[in-house]
C-alpha positions in Angstrom: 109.4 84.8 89.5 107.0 82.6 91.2 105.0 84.1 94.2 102.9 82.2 97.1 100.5 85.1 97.0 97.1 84.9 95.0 96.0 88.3 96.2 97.4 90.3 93.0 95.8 93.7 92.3 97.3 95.4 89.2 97.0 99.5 89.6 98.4 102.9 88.6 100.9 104.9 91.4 98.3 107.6 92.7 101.3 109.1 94.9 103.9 108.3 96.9 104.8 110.6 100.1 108.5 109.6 101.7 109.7 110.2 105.1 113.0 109.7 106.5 113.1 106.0 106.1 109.4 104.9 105.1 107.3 105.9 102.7 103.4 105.6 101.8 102.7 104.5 98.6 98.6 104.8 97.1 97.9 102.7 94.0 94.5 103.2 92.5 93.0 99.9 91.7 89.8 100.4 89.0 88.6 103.8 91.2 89.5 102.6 95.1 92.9 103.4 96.9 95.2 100.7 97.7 97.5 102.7 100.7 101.1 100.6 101.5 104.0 101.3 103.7 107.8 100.6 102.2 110.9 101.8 103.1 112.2 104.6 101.0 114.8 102.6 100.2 112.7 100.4 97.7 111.1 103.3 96.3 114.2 104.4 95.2 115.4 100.7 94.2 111.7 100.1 92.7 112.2 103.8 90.9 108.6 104.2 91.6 106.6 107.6 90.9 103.3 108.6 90.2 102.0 107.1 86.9 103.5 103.5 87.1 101.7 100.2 86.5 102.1 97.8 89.3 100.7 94.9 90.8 100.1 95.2 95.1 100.3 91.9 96.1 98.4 91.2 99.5 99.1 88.8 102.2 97.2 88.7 105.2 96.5 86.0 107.7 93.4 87.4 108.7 91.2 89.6 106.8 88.1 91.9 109.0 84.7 92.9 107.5 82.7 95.3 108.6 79.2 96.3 108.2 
């Protein structure tokens, strides 16, 4: 599969909490928290749980720093 995205950060599943329809999903990339939102519907299609190798891939149009 080819991807437009550069911004690939491979990570362990930390936790995943699912609501009615979305879910938050924290990946722990090399000691900091990556925190997404998907639908519980791909977590269940993904079968994604704690433990799991994957890669968050990040697309953003505009990134904020702050000091």
């Amino acid at each position: 599969m080819k991807i437009s995205g550069r911004n690939k950060l491979q990570g362990i599943v930390k936790e995943v909490v699912k609501g009615a329809v979305m879910a938050k999903v924290v990946v722990d990339y090399k000691g900091d928290e990556i925190v997404s939102t998907i639908t519980v519907d791909s977590i269940d299609d993904l079968g994604l749980k704690v433990g799991d190798e994957v890669t968050a891939l990040i697309k953003s149009t505009e990134v904020m720093i702050i000091k």
